[in-house]
C-alpha positions, 0 to 999 in steps of 0.5 A, spaced: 173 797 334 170 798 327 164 802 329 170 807 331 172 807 324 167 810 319 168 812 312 171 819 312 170 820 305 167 816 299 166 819 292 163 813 286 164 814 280 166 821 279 171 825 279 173 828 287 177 834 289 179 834 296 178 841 300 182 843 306 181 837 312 182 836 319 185 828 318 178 825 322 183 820 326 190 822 328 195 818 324 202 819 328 197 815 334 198 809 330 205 811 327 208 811 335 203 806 338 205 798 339 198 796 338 198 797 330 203 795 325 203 802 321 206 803 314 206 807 309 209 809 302 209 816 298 208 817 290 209 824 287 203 824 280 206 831 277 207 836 283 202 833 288 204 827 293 199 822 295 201 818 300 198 811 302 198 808 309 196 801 312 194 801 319 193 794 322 192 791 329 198 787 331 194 781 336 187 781 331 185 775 329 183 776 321 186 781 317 182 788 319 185 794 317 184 801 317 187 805 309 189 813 307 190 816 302 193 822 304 194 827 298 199 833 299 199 832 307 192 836 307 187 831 305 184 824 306 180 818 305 180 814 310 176 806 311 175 801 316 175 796 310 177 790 315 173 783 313 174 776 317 180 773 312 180 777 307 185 781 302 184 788 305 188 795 305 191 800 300 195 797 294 199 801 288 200 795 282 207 795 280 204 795 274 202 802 271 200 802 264 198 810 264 202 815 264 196 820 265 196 818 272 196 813 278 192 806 279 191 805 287 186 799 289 183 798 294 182 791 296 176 788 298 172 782 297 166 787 298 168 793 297 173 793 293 175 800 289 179 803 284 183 810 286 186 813 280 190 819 281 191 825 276 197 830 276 192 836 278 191 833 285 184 831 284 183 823 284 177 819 281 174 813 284 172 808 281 168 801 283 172 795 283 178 792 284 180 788 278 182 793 272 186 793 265 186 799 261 186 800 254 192 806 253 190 807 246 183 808 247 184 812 253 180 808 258 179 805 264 176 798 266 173 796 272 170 789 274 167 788 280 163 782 284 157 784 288 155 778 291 156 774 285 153 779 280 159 783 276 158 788 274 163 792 269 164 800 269 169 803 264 171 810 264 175 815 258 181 818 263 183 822 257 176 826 257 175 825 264 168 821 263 163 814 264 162 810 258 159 804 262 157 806 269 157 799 272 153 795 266 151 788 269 155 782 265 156 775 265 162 773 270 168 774 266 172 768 265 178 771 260 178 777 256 181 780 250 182 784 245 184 785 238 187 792 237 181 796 237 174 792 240 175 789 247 171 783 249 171 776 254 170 769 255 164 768 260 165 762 264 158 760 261 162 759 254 160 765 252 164 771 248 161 779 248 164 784 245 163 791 248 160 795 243 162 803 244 156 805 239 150 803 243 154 802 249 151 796 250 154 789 252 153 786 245 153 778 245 158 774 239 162 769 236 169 766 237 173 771 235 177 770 229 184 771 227 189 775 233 187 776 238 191 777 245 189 775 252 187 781 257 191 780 264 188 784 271 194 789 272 192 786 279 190 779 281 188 780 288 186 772 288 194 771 288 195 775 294 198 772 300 193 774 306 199 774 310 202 780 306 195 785 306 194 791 309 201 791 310 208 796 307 209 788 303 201 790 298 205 798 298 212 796 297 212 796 289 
């Protein structure tokens, strides 16, 4: 069944305007189908509306799933991102720190993506599915896991552009900030800072005075299995 549903569209690290499409797989089928649980919410960003779907065999055994991102009923991205008893499916966080815009995740253990929908109908994909961002600085930051190797990307959605394009990083333990420098904790003990001007990955010390822990705007890692690919990741 998951060699039926391919990738219809996967644009990394750029900004992607969608033209005009014929849908590749019908989604009223599976809407009217008592094989597939079918679920759906809408969120309007300026005068666009983007639409996110979770479509999820009733008798499957692990927790495949087919997602679309519909934007203003004509355009989609949609995935077979099923893995054997993983989290999967589309996710809007309850919490959303941008203003500019709407954060929507893509869960996978493997390929895991950060959608992020403007109010000019374009979306920006990004790697990953752990992210925070900074609101004063005007950035975006996405820490991924490829087989054990993270990978940090980091992108101005003020000016619409990379400043860290998937940057290689010590597995992150914590994060932090002290108002303008953002850094973390590596699980080796470690502390690096993310120096802006050499855009590098800069090792340092303990950080003194104030400084305030830095939370995920969603912890995947807490999910419920049974609740993913389903209206419970989409309901917020």
């Amino acid at each position: 069944m998951k060699k039926m549903f391919l990738i219809f569209f996967m644009f990394l690290f750029s900004i992607s305007c969608f033209a005009q499409q014929t849908p590749s797989i019908d989604l009223d089928f599976f809407k009217k189908s008592k094989k597939y649980s079918y679920s759906e919410k809408a969120y309007t960003v300026g005068n666009h509306s983007y639409r996110i779907v979770n479509i999820k065999p009733l008798y499957a055994t692990d927790t495949f799933c087919i997602s679309a991102l519909v934007i203003d009923k004509r355009k989609y991205m949609l995935y077979d991102i099923g893995e054997n008893l993983s989290i999967c499916g589309m996710t809007v966080p309850q919490n959303q720190p941008i203003s500019e815009g709407l954060i929507i995740l893509k869960l996978s253990e493997i390929e895991g993506k950060v959608f992020f929908a403007l109010a000019n109908g374009k979306v920006v994909t990004l790697p990953g599915s752990f992210v925070f961002a900074d609101t004063i600085g005007k950035c975006i930051y996405c820490i991924w896991d490829n087989n054990g190797f993270f990978r940090l990307t980091v992108f101005d959605y003020k000016n619409l552009k990379l400043i860290f394009n998937s940057v290689v990083i010590s597995s992150p333990k914590q994060w932090f900030t002290d108002g303008f420098n953002y850094l973390f904790l590596s699980n080796d003990g470690e502390y690096f800072t993310i120096d802006f001007m050499s855009k590098k990955i800069v090792k340092s010390q303990k950080p003194e005075g104030n400084i305030k822990k830095i939370e995920y705007i969603l912890d995947s890692d807490k999910m419920s299995k049974i609740k993913c690919c389903s209206f419970e990741s989409i309901k917020n």
